[in-house]
N, CA, C and O atoms as a DFTB+ gen file, in Angstrom:
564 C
 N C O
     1  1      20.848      26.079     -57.504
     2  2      21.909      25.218     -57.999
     3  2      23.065      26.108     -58.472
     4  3      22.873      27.117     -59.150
     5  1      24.216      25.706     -58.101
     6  2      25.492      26.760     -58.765
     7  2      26.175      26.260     -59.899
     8  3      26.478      25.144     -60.320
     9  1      26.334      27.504     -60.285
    10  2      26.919      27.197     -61.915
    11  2      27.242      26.117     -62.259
    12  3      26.682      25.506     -63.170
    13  1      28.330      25.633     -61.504
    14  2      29.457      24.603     -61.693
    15  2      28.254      23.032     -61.826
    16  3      28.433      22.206     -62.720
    17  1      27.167      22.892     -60.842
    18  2      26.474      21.864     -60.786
    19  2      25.478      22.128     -62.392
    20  3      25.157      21.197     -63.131
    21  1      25.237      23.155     -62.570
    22  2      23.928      23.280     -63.717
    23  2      25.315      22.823     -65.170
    24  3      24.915      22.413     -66.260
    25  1      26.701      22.982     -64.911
    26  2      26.970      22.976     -66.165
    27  2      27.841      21.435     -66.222
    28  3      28.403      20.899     -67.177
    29  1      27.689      20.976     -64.754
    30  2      27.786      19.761     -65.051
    31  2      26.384      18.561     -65.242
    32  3      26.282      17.393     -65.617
    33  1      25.772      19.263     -64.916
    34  2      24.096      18.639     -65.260
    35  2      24.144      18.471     -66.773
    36  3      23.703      17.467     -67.333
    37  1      24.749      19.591     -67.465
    38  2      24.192      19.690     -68.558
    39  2      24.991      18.726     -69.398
    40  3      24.639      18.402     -70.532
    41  1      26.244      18.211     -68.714
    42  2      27.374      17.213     -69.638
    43  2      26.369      16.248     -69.697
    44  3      25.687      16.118     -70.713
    45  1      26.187      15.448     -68.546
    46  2      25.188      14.623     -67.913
    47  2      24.022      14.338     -69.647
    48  3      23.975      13.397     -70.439
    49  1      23.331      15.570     -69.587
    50  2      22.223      15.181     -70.607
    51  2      23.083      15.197     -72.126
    52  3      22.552      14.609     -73.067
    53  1      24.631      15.993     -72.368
    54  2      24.771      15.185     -73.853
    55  2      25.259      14.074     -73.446
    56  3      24.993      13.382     -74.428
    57  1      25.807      13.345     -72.683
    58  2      26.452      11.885     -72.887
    59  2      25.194      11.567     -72.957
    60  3      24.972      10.876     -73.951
    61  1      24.005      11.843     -72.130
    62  2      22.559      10.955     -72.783
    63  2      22.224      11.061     -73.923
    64  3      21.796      10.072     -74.518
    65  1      22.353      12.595     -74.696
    66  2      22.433      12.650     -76.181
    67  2      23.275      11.480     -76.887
    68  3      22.636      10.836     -77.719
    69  1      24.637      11.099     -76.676
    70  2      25.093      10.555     -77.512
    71  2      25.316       9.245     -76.730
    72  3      26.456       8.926     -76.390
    73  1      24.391       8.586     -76.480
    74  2      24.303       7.319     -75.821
    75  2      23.020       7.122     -76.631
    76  3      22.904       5.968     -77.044
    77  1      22.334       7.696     -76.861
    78  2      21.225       7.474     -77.848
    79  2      21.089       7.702     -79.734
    80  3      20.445       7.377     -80.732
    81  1      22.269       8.531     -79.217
    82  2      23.071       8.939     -81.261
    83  2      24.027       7.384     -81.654
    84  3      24.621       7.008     -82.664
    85  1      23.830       6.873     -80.490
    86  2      24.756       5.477     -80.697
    87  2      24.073       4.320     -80.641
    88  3      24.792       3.322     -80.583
    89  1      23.092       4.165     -80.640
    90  2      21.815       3.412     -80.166
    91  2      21.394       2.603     -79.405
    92  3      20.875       1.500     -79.579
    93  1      21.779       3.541     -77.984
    94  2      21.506       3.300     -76.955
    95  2      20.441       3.875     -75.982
    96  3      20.648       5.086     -76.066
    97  1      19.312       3.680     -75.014
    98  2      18.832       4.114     -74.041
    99  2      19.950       5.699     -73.876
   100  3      21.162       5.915     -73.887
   101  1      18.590       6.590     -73.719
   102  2      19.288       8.191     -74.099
   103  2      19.715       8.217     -71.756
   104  3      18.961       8.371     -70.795
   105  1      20.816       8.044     -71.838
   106  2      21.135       8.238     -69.908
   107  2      22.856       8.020     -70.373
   108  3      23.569       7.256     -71.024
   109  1      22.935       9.381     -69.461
   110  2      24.220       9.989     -69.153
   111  2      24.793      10.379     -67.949
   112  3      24.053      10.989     -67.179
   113  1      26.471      10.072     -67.449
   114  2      26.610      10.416     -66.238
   115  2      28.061      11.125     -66.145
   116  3      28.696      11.241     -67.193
   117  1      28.523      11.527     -65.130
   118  2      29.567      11.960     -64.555
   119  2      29.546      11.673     -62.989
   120  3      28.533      11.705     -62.291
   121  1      30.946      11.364     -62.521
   122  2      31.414      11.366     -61.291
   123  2      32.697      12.613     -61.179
   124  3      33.843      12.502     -61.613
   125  1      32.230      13.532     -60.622
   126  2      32.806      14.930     -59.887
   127  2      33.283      14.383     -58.438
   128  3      32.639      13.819     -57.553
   129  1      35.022      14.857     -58.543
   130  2      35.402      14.598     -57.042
   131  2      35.274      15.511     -55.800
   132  3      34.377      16.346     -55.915
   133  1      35.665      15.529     -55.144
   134  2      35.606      16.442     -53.662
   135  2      36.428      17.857     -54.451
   136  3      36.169      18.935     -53.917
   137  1      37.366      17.900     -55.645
   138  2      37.699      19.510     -55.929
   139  2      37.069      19.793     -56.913
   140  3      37.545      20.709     -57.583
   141  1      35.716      19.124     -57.428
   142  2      35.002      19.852     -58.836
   143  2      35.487      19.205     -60.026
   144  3      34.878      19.363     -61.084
   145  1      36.495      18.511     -59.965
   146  2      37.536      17.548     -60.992
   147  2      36.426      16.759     -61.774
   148  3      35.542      16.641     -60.925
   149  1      36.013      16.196     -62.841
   150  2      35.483      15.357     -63.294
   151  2      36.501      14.232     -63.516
   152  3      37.576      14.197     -64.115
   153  1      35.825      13.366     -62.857
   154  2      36.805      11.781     -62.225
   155  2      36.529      11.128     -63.480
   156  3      37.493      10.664     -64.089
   157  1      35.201      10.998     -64.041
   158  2      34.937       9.722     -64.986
   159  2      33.291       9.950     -65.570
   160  3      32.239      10.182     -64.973
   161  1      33.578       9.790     -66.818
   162  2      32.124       9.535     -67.621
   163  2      31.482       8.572     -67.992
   164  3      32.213       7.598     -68.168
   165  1      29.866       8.288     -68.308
   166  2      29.364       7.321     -68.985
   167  2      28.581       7.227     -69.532
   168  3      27.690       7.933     -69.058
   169  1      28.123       6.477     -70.785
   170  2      26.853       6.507     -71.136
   171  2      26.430       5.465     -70.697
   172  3      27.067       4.755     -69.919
   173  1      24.814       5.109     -71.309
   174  2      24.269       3.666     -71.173
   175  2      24.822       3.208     -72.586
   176  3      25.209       3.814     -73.585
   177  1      24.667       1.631     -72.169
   178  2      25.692       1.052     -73.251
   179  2      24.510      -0.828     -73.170
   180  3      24.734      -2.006     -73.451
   181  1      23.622      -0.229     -72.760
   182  2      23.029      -1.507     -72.559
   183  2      22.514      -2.265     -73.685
   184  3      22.309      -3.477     -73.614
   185  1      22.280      -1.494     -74.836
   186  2      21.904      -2.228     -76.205
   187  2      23.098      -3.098     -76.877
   188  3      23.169      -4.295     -77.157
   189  1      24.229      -1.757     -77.061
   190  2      25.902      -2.139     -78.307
   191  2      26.009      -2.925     -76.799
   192  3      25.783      -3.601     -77.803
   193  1      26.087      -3.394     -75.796
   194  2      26.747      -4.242     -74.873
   195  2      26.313      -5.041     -75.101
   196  3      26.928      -6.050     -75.448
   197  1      24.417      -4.923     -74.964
   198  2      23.734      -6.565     -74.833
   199  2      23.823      -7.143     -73.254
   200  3      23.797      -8.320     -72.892
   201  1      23.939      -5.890     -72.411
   202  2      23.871      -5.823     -71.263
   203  2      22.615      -5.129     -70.394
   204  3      22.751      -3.941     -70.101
   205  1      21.554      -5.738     -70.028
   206  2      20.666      -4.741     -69.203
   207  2      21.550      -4.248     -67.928
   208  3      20.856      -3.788     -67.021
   209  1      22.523      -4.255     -67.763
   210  2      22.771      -4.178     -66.312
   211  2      23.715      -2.740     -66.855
   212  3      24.263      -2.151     -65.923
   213  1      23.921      -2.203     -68.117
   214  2      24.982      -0.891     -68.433
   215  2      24.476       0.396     -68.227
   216  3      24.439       1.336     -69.021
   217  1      24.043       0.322     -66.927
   218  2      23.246       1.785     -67.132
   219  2      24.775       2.601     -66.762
   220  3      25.760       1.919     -66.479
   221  1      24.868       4.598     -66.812
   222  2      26.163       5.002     -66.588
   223  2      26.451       5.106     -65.460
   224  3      27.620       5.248     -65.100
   225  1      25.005       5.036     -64.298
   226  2      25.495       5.536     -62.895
   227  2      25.703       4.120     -62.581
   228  3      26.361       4.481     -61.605
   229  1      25.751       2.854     -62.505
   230  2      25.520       1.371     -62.063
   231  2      27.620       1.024     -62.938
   232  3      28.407       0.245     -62.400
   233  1      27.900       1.674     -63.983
   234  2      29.176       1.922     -64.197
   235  2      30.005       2.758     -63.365
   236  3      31.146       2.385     -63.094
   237  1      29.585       3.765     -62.965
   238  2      30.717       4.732     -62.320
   239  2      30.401       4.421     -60.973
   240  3      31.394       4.576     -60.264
   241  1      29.003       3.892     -60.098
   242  2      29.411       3.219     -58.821
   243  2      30.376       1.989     -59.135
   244  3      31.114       1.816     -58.165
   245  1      30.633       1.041     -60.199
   246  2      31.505       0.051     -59.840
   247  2      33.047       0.549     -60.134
   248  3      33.998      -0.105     -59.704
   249  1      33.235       1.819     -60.940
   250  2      34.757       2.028     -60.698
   251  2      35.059       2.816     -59.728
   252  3      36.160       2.958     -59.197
   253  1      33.663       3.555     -59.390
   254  2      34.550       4.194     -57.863
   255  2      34.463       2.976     -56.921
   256  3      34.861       3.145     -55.768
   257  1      34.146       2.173     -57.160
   258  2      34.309       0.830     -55.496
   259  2      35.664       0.361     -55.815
   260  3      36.446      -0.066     -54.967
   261  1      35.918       0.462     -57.113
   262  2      37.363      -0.250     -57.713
   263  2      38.500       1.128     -57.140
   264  3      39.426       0.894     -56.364
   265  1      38.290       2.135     -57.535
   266  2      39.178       3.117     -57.771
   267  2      39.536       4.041     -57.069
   268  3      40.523       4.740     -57.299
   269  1      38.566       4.192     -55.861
   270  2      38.862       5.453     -55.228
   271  2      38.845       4.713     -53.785
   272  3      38.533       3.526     -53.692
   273  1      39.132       5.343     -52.899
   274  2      39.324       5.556     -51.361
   275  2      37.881       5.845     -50.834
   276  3      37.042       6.445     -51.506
   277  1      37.694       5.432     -49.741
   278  2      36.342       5.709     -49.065
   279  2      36.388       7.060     -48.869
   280  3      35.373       7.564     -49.350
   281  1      36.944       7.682     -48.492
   282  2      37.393       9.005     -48.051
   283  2      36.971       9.812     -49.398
   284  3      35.762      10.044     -49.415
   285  1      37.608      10.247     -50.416
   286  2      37.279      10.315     -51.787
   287  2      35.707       9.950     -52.324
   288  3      34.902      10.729     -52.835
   289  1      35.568       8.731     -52.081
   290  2      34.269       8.407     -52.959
   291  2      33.000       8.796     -52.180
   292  3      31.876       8.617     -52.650
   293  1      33.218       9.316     -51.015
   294  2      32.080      10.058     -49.719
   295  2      31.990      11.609     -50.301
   296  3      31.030      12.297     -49.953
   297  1      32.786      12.039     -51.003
   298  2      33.217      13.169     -51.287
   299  2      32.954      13.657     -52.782
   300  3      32.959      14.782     -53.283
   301  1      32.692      12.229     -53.371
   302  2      31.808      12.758     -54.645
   303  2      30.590      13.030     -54.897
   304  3      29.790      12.764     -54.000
   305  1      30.004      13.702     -56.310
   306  2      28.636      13.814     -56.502
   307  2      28.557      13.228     -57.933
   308  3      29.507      13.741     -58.523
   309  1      28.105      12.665     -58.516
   310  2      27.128      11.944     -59.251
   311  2      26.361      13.236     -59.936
   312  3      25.780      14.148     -59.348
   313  1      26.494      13.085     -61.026
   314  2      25.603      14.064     -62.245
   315  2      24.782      13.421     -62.786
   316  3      25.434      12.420     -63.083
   317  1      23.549      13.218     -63.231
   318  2      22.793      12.112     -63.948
   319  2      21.544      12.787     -64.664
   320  3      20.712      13.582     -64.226
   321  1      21.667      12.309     -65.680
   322  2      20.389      12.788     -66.863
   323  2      18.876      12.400     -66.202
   324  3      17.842      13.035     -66.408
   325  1      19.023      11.117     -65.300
   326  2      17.825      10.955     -65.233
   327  2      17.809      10.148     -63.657
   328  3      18.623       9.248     -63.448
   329  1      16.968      10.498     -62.763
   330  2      16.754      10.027     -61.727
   331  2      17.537       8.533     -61.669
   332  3      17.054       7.712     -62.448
   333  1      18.729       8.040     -60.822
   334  2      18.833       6.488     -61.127
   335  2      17.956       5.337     -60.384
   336  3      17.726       5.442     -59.179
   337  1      17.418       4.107     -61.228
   338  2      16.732       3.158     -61.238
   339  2      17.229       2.688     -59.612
   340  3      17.981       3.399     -58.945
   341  1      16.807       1.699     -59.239
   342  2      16.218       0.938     -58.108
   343  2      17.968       0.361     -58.152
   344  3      18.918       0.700     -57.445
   345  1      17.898      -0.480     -59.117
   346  2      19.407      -1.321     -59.437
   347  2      20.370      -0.181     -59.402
   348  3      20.932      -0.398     -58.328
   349  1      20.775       0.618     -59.767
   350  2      21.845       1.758     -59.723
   351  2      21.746       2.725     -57.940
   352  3      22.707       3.024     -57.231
   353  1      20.519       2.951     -57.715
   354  2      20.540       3.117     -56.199
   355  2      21.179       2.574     -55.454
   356  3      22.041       3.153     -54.794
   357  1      20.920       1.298     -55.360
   358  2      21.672       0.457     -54.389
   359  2      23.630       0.228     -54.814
   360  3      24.533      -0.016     -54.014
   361  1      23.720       0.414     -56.244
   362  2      25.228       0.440     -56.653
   363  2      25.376       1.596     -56.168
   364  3      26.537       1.679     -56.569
   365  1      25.229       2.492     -55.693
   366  2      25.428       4.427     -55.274
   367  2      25.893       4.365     -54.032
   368  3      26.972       4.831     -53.666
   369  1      25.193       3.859     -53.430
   370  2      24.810       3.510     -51.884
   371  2      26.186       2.503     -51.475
   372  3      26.958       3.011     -50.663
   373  1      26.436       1.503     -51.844
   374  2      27.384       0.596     -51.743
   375  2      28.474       0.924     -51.993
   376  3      29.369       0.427     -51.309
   377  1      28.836       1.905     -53.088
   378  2      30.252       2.551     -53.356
   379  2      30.323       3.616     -52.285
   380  3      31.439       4.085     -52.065
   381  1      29.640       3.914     -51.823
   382  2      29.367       4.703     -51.061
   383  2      29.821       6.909     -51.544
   384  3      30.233       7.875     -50.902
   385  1      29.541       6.732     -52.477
   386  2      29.442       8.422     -52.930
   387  2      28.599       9.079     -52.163
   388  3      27.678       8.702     -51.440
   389  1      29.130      10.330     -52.471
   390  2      28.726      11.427     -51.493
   391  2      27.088      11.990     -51.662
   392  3      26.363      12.297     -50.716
   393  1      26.797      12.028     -52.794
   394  2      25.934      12.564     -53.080
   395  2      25.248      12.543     -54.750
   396  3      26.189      12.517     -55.545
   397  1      23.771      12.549     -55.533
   398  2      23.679      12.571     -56.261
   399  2      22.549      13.468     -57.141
   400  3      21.356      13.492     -56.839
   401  1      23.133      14.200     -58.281
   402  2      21.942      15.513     -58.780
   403  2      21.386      15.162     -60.187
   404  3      22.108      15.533     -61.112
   405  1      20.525      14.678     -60.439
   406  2      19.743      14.726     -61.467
   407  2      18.954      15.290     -62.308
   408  3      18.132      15.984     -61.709
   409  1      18.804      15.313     -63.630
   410  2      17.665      16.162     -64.489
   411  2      16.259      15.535     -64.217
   412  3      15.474      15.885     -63.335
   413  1      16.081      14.484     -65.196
   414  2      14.822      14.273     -65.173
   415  2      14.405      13.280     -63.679
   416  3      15.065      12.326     -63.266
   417  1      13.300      13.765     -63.145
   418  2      12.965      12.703     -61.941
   419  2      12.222      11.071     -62.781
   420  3      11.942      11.117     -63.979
   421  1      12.059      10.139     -62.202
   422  2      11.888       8.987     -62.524
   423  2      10.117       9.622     -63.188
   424  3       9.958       9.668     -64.408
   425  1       9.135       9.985     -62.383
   426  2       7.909      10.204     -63.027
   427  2       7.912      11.218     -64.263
   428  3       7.156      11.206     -65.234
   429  1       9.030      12.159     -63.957
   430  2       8.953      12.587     -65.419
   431  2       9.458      11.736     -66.752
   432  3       8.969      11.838     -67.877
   433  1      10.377      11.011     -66.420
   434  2      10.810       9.774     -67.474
   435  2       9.361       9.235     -68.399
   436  3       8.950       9.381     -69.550
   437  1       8.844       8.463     -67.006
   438  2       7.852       7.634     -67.658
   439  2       6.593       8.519     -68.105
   440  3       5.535       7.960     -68.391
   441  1       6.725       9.867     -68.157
   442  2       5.713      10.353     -68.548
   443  2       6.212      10.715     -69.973
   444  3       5.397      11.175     -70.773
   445  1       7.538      10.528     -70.340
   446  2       7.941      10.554     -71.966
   447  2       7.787       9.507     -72.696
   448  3       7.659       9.439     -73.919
   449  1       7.806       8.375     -71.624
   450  2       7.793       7.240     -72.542
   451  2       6.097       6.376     -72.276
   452  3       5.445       5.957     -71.321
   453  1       5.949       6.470     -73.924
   454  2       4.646       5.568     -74.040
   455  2       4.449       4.728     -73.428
   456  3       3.281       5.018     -73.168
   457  1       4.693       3.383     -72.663
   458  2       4.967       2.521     -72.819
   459  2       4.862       2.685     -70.958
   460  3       4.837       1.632     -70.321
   461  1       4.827       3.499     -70.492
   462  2       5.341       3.640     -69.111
   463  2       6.365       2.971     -68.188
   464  3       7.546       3.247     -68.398
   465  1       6.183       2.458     -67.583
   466  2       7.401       1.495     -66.701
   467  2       7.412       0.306     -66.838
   468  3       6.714       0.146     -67.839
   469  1       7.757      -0.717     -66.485
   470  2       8.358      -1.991     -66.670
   471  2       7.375      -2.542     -65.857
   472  3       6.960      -1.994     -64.836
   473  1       6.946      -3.744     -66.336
   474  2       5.432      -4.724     -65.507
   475  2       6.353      -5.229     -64.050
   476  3       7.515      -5.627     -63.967
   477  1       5.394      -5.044     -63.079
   478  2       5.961      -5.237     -62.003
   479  2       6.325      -7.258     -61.798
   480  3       5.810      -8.064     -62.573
   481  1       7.229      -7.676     -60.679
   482  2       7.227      -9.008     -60.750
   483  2       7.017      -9.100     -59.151
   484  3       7.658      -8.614     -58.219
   485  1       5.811      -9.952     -59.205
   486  2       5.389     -10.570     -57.895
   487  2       6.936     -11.407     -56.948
   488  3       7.982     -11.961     -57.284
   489  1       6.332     -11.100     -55.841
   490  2       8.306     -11.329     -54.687
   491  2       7.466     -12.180     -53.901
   492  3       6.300     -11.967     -54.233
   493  1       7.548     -13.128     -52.925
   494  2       7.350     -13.672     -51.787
   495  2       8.389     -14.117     -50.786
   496  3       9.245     -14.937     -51.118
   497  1       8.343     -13.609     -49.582
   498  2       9.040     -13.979     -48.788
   499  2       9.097     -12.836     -47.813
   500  3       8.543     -11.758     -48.025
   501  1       9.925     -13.173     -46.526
   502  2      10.470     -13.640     -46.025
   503  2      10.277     -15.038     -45.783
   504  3       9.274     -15.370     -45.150
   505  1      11.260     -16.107     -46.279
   506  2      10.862     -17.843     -45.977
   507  2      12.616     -18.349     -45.359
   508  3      13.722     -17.836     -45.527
   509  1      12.165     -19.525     -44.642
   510  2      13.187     -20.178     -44.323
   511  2      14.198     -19.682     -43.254
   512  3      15.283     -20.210     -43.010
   513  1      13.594     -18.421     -42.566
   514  2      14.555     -17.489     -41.386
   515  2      16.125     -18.228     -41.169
   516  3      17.267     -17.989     -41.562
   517  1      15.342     -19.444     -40.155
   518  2      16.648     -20.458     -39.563
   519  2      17.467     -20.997     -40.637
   520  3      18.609     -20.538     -40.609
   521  1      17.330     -21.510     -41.216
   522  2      18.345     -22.156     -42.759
   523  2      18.780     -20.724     -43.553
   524  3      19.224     -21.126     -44.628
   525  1      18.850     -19.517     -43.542
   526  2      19.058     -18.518     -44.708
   527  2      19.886     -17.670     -43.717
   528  3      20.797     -16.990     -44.191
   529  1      19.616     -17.639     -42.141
   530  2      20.251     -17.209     -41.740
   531  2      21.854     -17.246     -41.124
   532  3      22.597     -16.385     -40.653
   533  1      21.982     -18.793     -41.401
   534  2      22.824     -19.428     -41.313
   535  2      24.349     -18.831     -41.906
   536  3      25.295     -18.642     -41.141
   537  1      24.416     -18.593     -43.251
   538  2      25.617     -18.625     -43.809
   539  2      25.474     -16.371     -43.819
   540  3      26.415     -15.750     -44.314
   541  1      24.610     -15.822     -43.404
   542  2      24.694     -14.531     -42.700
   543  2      25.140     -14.149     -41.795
   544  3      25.696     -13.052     -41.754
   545  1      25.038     -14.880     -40.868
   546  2      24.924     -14.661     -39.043
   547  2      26.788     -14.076     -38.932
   548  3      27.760     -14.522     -39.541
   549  1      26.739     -13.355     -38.281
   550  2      28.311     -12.994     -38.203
   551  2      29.137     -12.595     -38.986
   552  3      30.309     -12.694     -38.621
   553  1      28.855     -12.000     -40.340
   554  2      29.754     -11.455     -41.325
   555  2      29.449     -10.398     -41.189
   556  3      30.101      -9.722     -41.985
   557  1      28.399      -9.428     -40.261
   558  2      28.759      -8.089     -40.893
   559  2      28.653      -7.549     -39.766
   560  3      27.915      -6.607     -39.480
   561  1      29.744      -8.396     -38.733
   562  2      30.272      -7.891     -36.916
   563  2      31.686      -7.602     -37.455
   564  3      32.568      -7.206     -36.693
């Protein structure tokens, strides 16, 4: 890892410091552009919000979809304290950033926390093909 990434890793884990000095879920982020620039910071804010949905990387994918150019946002990297969740993956992916480097991996997380991961919720489906496919069919030609 080169300097520049280990010492932006390391911003990464104090905004998780002080996302948790604020009493919040300890997760911290940065968005770095295509020249090393730090574009934008975040903490989690999901408690003082009253938002489950405030994680920092699930924030900085929705202002780079707002803010930057495809061109640009292919060209960033993502700093993150902690592996991002399932829900923030898919916000990563959709803004479409370049790339993303993390501290802790997701199994090391839950191996800090007592409590381990979140109870899973039973899914069923694929149902209804013909009726669901309906208002799909042709929007993403």
């Amino acid at each position: 890892m080169s300097h520049d990434s280990e010492r932006h890793l390391r911003r990464a884990i104090e905004l998780a410091a002080e996302a948790r000095a604020g009493g919040n879920p300890p997760f911290g982020s940065l968005l770095v552009g295509p020249d090393g620039m730090v574009l934008a910071e975040e903490r989690n804010s999901s408690v003082t919000d009253a938002d489950i949905t405030a994680h920092p990387e699930l924030k900085l994918a929705r202002w780079a979809a707002r803010e930057l150019a495809t061109d640009t946002a292919a060209g960033t990297t993502m700093y993150t304290s902690c592996e991002p969740c399932n829900m923030c993956t898919g916000a990563i992916e959709r803004a479409g950033l370049g790339r993303v480097v993390y501290a802790l991996s997701t199994e090391q997380l839950l191996a800090l926390k007592p409590s381990g991961g979140f109870a899973s919720v039973p899914y069923e489906g694929p149902a209804l093909l013909d009726e669901a496919s309906v208002p799909v069919d042709g929007y993403y030609r």
